[in-house]
Every structure is written in structure tokens, then in C-alpha cells.
SERO-4910 file (N, C-alpha, C, O; in steps of 0.05 Angstrom, whole numbers):
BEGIN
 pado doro    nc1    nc2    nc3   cac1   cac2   cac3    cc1    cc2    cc3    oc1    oc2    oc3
  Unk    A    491   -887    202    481   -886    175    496   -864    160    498   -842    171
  Unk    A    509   -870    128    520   -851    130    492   -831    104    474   -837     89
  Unk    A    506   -806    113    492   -788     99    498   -780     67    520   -775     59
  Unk    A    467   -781     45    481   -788     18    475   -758      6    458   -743     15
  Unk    A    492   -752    -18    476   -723    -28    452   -723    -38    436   -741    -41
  Unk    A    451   -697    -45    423   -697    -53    420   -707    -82    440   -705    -97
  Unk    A    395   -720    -94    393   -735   -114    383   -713   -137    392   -714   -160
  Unk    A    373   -701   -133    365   -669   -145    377   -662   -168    367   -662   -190
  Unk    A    405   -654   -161    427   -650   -186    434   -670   -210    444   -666   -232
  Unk    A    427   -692   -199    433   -721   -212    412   -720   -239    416   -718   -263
  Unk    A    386   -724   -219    356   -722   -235    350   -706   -253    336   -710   -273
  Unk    A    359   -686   -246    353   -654   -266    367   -667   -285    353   -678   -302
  Unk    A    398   -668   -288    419   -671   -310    399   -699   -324    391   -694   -347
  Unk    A    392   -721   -316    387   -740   -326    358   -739   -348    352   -753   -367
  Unk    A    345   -717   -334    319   -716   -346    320   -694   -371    303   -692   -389
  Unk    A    349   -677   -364    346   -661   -382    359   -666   -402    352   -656   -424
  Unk    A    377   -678   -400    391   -698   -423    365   -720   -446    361   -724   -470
  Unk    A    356   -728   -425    329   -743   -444    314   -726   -460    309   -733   -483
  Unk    A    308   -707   -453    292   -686   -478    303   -677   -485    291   -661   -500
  Unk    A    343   -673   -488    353   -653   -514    356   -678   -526    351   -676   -550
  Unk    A    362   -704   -520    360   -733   -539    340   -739   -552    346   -751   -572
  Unk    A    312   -734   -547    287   -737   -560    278   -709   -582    258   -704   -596
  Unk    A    300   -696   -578    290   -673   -592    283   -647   -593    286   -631   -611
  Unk    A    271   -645   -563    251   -625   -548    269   -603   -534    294   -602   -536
  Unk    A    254   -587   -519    265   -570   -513    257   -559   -480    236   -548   -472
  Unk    A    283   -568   -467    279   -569   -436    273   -539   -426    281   -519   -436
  Unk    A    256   -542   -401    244   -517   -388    254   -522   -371    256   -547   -371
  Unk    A    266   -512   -350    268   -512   -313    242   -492   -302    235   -473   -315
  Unk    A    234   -496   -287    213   -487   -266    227   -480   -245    234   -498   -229
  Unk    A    236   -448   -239    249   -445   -218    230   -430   -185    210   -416   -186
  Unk    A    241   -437   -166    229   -413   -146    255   -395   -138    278   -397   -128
  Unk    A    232   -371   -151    261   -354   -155    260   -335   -125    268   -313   -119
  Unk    A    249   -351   -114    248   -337    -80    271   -346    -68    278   -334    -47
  Unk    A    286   -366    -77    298   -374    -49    328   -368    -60    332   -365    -84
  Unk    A    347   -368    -41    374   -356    -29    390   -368    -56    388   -389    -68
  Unk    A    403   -348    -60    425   -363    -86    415   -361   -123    428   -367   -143
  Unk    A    392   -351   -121    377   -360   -148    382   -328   -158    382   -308   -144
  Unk    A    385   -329   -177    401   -306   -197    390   -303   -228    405   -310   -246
  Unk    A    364   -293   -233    348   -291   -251    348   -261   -246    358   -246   -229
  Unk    A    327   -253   -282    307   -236   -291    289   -231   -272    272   -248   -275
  Unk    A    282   -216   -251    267   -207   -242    252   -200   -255    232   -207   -242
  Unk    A    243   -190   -274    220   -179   -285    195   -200   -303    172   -194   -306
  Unk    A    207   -222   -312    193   -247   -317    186   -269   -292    175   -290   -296
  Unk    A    195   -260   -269    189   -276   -245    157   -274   -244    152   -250   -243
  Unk    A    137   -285   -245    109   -287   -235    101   -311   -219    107   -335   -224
  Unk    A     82   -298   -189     80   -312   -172    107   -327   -153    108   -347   -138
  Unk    A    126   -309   -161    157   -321   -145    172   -345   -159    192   -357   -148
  Unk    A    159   -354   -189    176   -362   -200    175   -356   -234    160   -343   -248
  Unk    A    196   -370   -239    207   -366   -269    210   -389   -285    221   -406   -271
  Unk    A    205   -396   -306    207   -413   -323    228   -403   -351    226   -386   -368
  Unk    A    249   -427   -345    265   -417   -364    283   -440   -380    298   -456   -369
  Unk    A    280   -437   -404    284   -441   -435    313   -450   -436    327   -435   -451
  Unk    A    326   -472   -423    358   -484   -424    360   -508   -448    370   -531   -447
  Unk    A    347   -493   -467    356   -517   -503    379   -507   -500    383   -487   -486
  Unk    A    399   -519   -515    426   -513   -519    424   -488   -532    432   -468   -519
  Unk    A    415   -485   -555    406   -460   -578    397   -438   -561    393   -418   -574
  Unk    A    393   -436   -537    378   -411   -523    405   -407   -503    410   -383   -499
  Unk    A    420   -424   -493    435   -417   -472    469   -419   -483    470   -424   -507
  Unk    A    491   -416   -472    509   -403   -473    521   -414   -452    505   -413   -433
  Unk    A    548   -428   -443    565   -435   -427    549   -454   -405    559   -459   -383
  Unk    A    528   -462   -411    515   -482   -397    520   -499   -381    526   -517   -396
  Unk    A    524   -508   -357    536   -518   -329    524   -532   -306    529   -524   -283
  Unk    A    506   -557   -311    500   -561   -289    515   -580   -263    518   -604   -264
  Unk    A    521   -563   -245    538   -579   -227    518   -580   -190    499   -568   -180
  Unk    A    531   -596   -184    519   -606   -170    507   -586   -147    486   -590   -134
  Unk    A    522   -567   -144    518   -547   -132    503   -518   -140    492   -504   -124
  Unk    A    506   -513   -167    491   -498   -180    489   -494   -210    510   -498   -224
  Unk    A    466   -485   -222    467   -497   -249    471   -468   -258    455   -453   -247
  Unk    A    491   -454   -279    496   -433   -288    500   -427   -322    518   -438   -336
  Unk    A    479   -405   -332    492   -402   -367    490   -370   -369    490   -352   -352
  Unk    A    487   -371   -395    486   -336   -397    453   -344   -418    445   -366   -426
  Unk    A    445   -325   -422    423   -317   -442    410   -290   -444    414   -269   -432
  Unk    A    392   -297   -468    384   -260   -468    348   -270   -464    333   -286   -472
  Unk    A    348   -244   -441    331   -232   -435    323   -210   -444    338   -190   -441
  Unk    A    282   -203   -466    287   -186   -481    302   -171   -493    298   -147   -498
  Unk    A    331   -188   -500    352   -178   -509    384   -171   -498    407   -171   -507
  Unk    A    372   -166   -477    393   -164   -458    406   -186   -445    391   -201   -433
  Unk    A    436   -191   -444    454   -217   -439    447   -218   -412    453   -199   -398
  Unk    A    435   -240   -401    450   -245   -366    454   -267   -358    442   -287   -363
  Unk    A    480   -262   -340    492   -293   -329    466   -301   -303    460   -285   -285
  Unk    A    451   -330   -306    433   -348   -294    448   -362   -281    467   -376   -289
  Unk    A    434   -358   -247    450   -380   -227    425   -384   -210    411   -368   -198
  Unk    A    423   -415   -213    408   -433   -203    425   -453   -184    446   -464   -192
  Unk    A    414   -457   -152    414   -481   -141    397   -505   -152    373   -505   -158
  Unk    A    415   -526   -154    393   -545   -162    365   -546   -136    341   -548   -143
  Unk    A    373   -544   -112    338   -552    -88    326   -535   -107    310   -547   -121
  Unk    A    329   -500   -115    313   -483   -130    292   -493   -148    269   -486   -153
  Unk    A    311   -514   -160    286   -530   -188    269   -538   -176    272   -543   -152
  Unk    A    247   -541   -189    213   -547   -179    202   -569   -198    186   -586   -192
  Unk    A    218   -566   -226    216   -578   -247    226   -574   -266    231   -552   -276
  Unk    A    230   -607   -279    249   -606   -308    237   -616   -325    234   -640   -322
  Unk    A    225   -603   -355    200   -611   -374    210   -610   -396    232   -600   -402
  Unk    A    193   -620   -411    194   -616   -441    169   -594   -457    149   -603   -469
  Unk    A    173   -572   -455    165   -546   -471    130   -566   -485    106   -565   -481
  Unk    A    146   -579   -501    123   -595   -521    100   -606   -513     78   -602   -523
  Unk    A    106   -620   -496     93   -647   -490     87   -649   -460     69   -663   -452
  Unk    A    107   -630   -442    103   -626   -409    108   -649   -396    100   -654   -373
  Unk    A    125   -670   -414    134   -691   -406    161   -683   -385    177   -666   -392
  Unk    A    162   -698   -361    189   -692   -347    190   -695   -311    172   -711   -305
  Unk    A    203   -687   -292    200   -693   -268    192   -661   -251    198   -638   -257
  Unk    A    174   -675   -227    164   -647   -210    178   -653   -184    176   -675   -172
  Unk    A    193   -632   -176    198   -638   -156    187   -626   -126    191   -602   -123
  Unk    A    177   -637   -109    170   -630    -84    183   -598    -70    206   -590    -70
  Unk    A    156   -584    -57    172   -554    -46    192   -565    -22    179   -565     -1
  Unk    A    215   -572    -19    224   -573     10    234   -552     23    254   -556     37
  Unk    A    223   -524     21    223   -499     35    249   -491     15    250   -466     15
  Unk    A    264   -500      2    280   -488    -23    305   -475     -6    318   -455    -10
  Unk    A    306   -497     15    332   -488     34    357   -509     18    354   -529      4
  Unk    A    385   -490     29    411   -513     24    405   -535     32    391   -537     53
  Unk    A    414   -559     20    422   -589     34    431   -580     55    441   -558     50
  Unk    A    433   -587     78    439   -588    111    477   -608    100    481   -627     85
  Unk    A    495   -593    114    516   -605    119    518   -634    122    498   -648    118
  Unk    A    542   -644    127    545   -680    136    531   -676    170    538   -657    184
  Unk    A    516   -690    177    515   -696    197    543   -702    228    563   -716    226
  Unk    A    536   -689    246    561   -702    266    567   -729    266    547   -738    257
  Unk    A    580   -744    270    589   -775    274    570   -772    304    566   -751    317
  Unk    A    559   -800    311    544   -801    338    561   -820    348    581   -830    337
  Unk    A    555   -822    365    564   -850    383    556   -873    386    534   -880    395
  Unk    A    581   -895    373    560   -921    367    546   -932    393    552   -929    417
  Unk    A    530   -942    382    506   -952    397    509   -978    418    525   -994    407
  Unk    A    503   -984    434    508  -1004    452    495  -1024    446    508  -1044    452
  Unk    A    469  -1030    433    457  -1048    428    477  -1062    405    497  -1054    392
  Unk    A    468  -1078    405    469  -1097    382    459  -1101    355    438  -1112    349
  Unk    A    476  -1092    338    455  -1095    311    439  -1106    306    441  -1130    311
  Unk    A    417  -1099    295    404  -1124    283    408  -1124    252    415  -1111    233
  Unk    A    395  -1152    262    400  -1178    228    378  -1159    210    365  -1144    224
  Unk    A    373  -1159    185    354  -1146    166    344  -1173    156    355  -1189    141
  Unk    A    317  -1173    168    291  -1181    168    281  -1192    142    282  -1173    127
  Unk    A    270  -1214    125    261  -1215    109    229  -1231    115    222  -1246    134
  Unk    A    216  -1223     94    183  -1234     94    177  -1247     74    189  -1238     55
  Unk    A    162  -1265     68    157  -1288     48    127  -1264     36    112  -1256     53
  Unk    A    126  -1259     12     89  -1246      9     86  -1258    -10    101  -1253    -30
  Unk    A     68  -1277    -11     56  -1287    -41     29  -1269    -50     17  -1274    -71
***
């Protein structure tokens, strides 16, 4: 089977594109606990952060598949923001809280490609179909 990436990065970009198209103004929901995440500590509550990526708020804006990066000001002060996409928890709309939640999966890296195994001795099987009325 082969192994696919994570859909995460995909979803974020897709959902957050839908609310700067409708108008609104996208939030990320981060957990700013886990490895790689590069925030404001001092607006962190309960280990995470919610943060304000409208175009108008952010600065060199980047989401790549591997990590989502801009600059902004914090009570004033400039800082460069580095997010893993697993980090996102959720991608909303400020307004309306319209948008996607995503599941805790302990907020670890994607796991590498898998080893190649050894094909299997059996015999494939055929893929199964069922009649359901």
C-alpha cells in the first residue's frame, strides 16, 4: 500500500481560501505545545493560540506543506510565525465560526515513508462488491 501525505496542509489552504473569498476573516487555532510551533508566548492560553491570518493582518504569508509561516505584530511588536500544519487544530471564520476542526493526533510529525515490505505470498484478492437496496 503505498503511503499518502498528510491531507492537513491541503485542507487548511482550501478552507482558508474559502473565507478570504466570502469575505471573512480566517483564524487558525493553534497548539502551541508541540515541536516546531513558533508564536507569542504571552497570548498562548491553556497551550494554545488563536491567530488572525486575513491578508490585512499578516505579511509574507506561506502556507506550505510543511509549515505555514508570516510575520505580524504582536501588541506592536513584529514577529516572524512558524506553524506546522499537524499544529492546526482549526481553520474558522472570525464571524460566523464557520470552518474545519481538526482532531488532537498528539501534534506529532507525519511519520516518514514507510519501509517497502515484502510482497506477500498469497494471492491478491479481487475487490468485493455488494448489491444494497
Amino acid at each position: 500500500m503505498m503511503n499518502m501525505t498528510s491531507s492537513r496542509p491541503y485542507l487548511i489552504r482550501a478552507v482558508y481560501e474559502w473565507i478570504v473569498d466570502n469575505g471573512l476573516t480566517p483564524y487558525l487555532l493553534v497548539n502551541a505545545q508541540v515541536s516546531g510551533v513558533s508564536v507569542p508566548l504571552q497570548f498562548v492560553e491553556n497551550g494554545k493560540i488563536v491567530l488572525n491570518v486575513a491578508p490585512r493582518a499578516v505579511q509574507g504569508f506561506v502556507m506550505g506543506n510543511d509549515m505555514i509561516h508570516f510575520s505580524a505584530r504582536f501588541g506592536g511588536a513584529p514577529m516572524n510565525v512558524l506553524v506546522p500544519p499537524y499544529a492546526v487544530l482549526a481553520v474558522y471564520a472570525k464571524e460566523n465560526g464557520q470552518g474545519m476542526v481538526f482532531g488532537e493526533d498528539g501534534g506529532e510529525p507525519p511519520a516518514g515513508p514507510a519501509a517497502p515490505t515484502e510482497p506477500s505470498a498469497e494471492k491478491p484478492r479481487r475487490p468485493a462488491l455488494k448489491v444494497v437496496k
